[in-house]
C-alpha positions, 0 to 999 in steps of 0.5 A, a space after each residue: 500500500 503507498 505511504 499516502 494511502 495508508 495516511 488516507 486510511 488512518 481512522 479510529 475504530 470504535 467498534 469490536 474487533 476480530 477475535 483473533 489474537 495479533 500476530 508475533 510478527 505484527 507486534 513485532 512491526 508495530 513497536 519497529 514503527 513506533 522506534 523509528 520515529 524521531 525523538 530529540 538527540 535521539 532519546 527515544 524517550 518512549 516505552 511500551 508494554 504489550 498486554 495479552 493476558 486475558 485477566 489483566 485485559 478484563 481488568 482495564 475493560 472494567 476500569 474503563 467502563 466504570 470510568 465511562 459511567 462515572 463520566 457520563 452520570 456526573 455530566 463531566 464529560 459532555 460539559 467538556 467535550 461539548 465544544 467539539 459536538 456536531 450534530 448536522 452535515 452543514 455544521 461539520 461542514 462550516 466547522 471543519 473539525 470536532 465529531 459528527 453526531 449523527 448516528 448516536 448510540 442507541 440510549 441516546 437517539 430518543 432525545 438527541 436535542 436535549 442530551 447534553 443539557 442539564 435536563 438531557 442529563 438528568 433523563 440519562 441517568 433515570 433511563 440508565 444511559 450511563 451504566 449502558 454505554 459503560 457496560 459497551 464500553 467495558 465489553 469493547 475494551 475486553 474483547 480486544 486480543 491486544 492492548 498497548 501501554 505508551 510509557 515515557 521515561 522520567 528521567 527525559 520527561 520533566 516538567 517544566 524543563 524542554 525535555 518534556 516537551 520533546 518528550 511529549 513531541 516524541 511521543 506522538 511521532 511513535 504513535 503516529 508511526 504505530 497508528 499508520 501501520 495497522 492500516 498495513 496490517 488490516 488492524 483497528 486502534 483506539 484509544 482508551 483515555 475514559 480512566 484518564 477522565 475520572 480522578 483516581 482510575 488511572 493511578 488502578 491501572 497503573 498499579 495494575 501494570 506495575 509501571 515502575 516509579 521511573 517511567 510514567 504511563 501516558 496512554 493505552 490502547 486497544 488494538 486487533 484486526 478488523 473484518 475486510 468489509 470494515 477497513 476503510 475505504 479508499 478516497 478519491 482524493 482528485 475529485 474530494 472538494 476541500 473547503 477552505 475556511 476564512 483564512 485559508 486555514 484547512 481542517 480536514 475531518 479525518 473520520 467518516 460520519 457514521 464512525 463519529 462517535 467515540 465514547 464506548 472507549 475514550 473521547 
């Protein structure tokens, strides 16, 4: 597949992946990917920990699902999230950014209007809507083959001091790398940020991994293969009509309409 390609391709995925555990040889290409992206006076500041095992996986599922709840009952995510909220073509289409709405999970179609005011709030959490989402997101998360820890070490990630921000920089570049190639290898990605969301959940699964006191973990994510029907399709990029905002300063939104949701494993 051309670079250019694979760059088109790139999406999230939120929805469930193939059963099939991820190859040796394709985890293997995954961290390569991730090594050789550019890091400041090559500190290569990144570490990353690959979890296979069953029981740990079931534990960060639950974590991450109880995390959506929490979110979602106590209204902390839609209020800071809601900047980013679109629920028409023609408002993607003059923003330019944020996730389009159309196709809502099924607890919330009822009351799409009114789902992130105070009064939709309260509606969700008489209906239940976020014990439900957060048990989808439980069952996303544990039915994923293969999950990533992103880690960086501390000695190069300071606060306060350049370092960190090259570090932090660095970062994105490895997984940027590792993002592209699992559209080579016919994989999904996603990340799974809802314990970052909710005080106190993120420290369980750093425990739970037992990260030592030298590196800090900045991420994890979900990743398996997914079915052919669902990879993403190719773009006809010569006839795409690219709408330059005022400016000239152009945007393009990366994921397709129906895949705009992306709550069942992180924002």
């Amino acid at each position: 597949m051309e670079f250019l390609e694979v760059v088109r391709r790139r999406k999230t995925t939120n929805g469930p992946f193939l059963p099939d555990p991820v190859s040796q040889e394709h985890q293997r290409l995954l961290i390569e990917a991730a090594s050789r992206a550019p890091s400041q006076l090559n500190s290569q500041p990144w570490r990353f920990v690959l979890i296979e095992d069953r029981a740990t996986i079931e534990q960060i599922a639950e974590i991450s699902g109880a995390s959506m709840t929490t979110a979602m009952s106590n209204g902390t995510f839609f209020e800071r999230y809601k900047p980013y909220f679109r629920f028409s073509q023609a408002e993607m289409d003059e923003e330019r950014s944020g996730m389009l709405f159309d196709k809502l999970p099924a607890p919330l179609r009822p009351f799409t209007s009114q789902a992130f005011t105070p009064r939709g709030q309260k509606l969700m959490n008489l209906l239940r809507v976020p014990q439900t989402l957060g048990e989808e997101n439980r069952k996303l998360v544990a039915g994923s083959p293969l999950l990533i820890g992103v880690m960086l070490d501390r000695s190069e990630n300071r606060p306060g001091e350049l370092s960190s921000f090259y570090s932090i920089f660095s970062m994105g570049a490895a997984m940027e790398n590792l993002w592209l190639t699992t559209v080579e290898l016919g994989m999904g990605i996603q990340f799974v940020s809802f314990p970052m969301e909710v005080p106190g959940q993120w420290e369980r699964i750093v425990s739970l991994l037992r990260v030592p006191d030298s590196l800090e973990l900045m991420a994890v994510y979900r990743l398996g293969y997914v079915p052919d029907e669902q990879r993403r399709p190719a773009i006809d990029w010569t006839s795409h009509e690219r709408k330059l905002p005022s400016q000239f300063v152009f945007r393009e939104s990366c994921e397709t309409p129906q895949q705009g949701w992306d709550a069942p494993a992180g924002p």
